[in-house]
N, C-alpha and C positions, 0 to 999 in steps of 0.2 A: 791770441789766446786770452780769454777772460778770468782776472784774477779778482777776488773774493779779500775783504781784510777787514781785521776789527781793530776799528778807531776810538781811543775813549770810551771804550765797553761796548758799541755800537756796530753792528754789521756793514760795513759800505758798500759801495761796489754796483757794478763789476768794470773795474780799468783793465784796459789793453798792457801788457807785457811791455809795450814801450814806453809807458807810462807812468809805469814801473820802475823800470829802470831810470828815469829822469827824475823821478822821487828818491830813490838812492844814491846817486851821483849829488842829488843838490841836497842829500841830508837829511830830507823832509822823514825819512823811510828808516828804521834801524832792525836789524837782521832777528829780532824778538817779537816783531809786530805780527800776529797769527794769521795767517793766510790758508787759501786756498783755491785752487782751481780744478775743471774737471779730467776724475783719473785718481784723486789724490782720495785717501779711504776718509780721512779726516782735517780739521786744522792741524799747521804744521808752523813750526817757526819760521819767516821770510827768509831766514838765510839759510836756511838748511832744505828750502828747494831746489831742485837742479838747475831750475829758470834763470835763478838768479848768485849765485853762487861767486860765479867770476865779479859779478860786479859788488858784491860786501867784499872778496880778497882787494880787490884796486882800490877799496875805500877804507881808509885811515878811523882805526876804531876809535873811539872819544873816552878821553884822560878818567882816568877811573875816580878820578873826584868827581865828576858830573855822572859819571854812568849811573842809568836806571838801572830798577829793578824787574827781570821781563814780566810781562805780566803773563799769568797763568793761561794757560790754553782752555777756553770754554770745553765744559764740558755739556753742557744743558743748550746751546747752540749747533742745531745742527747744519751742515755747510747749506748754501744755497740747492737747490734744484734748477738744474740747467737742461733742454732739450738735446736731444742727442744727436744732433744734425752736424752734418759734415761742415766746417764752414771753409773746407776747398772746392765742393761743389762747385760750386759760382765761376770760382777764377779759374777750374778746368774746364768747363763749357766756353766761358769766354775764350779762353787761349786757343781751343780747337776751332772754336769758330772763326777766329782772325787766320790762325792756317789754311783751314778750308776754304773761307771766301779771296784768298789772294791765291790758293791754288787753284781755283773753279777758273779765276783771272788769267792765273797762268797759262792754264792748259789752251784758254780758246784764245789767248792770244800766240800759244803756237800754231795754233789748228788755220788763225786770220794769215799769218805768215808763211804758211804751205810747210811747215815743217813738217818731217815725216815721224810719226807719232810715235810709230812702234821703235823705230831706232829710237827716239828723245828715250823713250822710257826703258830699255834695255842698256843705257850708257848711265855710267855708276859716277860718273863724276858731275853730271847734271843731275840727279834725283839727289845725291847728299849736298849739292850747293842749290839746291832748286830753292830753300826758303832763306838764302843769306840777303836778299833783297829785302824779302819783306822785313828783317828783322831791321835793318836800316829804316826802312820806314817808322817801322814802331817805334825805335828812339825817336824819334821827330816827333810821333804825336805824343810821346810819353812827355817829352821836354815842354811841346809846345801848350799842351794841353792835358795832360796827365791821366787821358782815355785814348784808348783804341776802339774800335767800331763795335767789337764786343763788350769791353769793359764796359762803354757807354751803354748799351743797351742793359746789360743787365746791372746797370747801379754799381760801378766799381772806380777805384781810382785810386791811381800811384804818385807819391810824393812822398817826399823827405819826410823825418820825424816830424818837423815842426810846421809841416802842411806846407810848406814853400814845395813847388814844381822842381824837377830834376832841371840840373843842367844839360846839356848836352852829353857833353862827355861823362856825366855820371849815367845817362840815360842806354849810353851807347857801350857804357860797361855790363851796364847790366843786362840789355839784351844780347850781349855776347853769352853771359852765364849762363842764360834763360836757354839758347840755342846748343851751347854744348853741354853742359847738363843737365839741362829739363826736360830737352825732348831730343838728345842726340841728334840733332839735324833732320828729325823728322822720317829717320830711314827704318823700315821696317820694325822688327823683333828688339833694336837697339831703342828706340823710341819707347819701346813700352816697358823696359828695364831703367831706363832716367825717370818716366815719370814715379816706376815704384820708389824707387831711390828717393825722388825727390819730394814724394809724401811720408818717407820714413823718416827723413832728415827735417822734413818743414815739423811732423809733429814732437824731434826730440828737441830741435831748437828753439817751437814756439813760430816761426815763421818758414818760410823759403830761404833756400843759403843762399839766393840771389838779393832778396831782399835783407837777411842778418848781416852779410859781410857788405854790401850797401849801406847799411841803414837806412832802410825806406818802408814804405807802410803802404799797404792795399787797406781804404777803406769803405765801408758800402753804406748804400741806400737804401730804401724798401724800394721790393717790387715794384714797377708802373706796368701794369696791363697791356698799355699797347704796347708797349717795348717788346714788352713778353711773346708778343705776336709779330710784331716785327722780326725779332731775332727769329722764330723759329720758321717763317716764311723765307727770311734769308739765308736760315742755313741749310734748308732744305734746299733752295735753288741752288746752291752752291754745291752742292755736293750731285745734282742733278747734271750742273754743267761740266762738272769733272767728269762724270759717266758716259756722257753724249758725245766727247771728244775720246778715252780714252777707249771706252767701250770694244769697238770694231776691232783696233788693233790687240784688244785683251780676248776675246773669240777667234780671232786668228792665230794667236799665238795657243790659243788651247787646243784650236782646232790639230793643229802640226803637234804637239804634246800627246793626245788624248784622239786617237785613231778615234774613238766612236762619236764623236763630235765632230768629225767632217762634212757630216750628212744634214747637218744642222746647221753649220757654218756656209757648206754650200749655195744655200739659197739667197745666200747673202747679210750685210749686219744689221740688227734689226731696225726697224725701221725710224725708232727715235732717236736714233745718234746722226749727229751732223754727213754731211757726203765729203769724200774725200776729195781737197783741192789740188 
């Protein structure tokens, strides 16, 4: 979240939230300093926003022979102007697109295996573990490099407060949280209750609770055009491959569901999904 402050009579800004807080902890920051970010009707005093609250309680007030006097809240300052853009957009297209493309993967490397498709997908303990793999992987490229195949393409990237890469096992914690409450293992109606969750929670705490209780930072780049096109050529395929493998056994299965769908199913599955090995 981008936060607003007046320095020395002077508008600054706009610093990140964790920014913030490292200006508070080292002092630089005292709970009088007029602030504002977007949501808030007007400037507000630093400590008496919700953002930051905990962190003026853990910091030790200063001896009242040195204490300022606060300075007054502008009133002829009006807060910034900020665009009204989501700025989780990004990192949910990204996240769905590293699901989809290791799932596109998934699928046809059961289809390359002779596995039988409609059983894989009718077995409840394979579709809830089906993305515990790739999230092992995403710690690895998180540690190793602090993009995933999405985050890279659309200009994103995960590291510590202080811009240092995760470690492993920091990395590996956090795609544990990402997996059970960001996106419920990815299983249906459960899936889309974590993610609400997890944008009601990322906007009262200012980030992701995988990221807050971490301490880690998602931060971006502008647009590049080909990326742009890349990603959305890729997630297209990706989601295309997923359909070609599960397709056949998802019209059979309707077909037996949905009597008037036999007659349709009959002729056989259509003609761009893969043939059964």
């Amino acid at each position: 979240m981008d936060i607003w402050l007046i320095l020395n009579g002077e508008k600054t800004g706009p610093f990140r939230d964790f920014e913030i807080r490292r200006k508070i902890e080292d002092g630089e920051l005292t709970a009088t300093v007029p602030a504002w970010h977007d949501g808030l009707p007007g400037w507000q005093p630093l400590g008496e926003i919700d953002l930051f609250t905990r962190e003026f309680s853990l910091t030790p007030p200063p001896p009242e022979s040195i204490a300022e006097e606060p300075p007054p809240l502008p009133e002829n300052s009006p807060p910034p102007a900020t665009p009204k853009v989501s700025q989780y957009g990004r990192r949910f297209l990204a996240r769905w697109f590293d699901l989809h493309l290791f799932a596109g993967l998934w699928w046809l490397a059961m289809w390359a295996a002779g596995r039988d498709i409609a059983a894989t997908m009718l077995n409840p303990w394979i579709m809830v573990l089906q993305f515990v793999p790739w999230f092992i992987l995403e710690a690895f490229l998180l540690h190793r490099f602090g993009h995933t195949p999405g985050k890279w393409l659309l200009g994103l990237r995960v590291s510590n407060l202080d811009g240092s890469l995760m470690s492993l096992s920091q990395s590996l914690r956090r795609a544990g949280r990402v997996l059970f409450t960001g996106i419920g293992f990815g299983w249906s109606l459960l899936a889309v209750f974590c993610q609400g969750l997890s944008l009601y929670t990322a906007k009262r705490l200012g980030k992701p609770l995988w990221d807050h209780v971490g301490h880690h930072q998602v931060t971006r780049t502008p647009f590049h055009p080909l990326r742009i096109i890349g990603f959305a050529i890729i997630f297209a395929g990706a989601l295309y491959l997923q359909a070609i493998v599960t397709s056949p056994a998802t019209f059979k299965y309707l077909a037996k569901e949905i009597p008037g769908l036999e007659k349709f199913y009959g002729k056989g599955p259509p003609w761009w999904t893969l043939p059964k090995r």
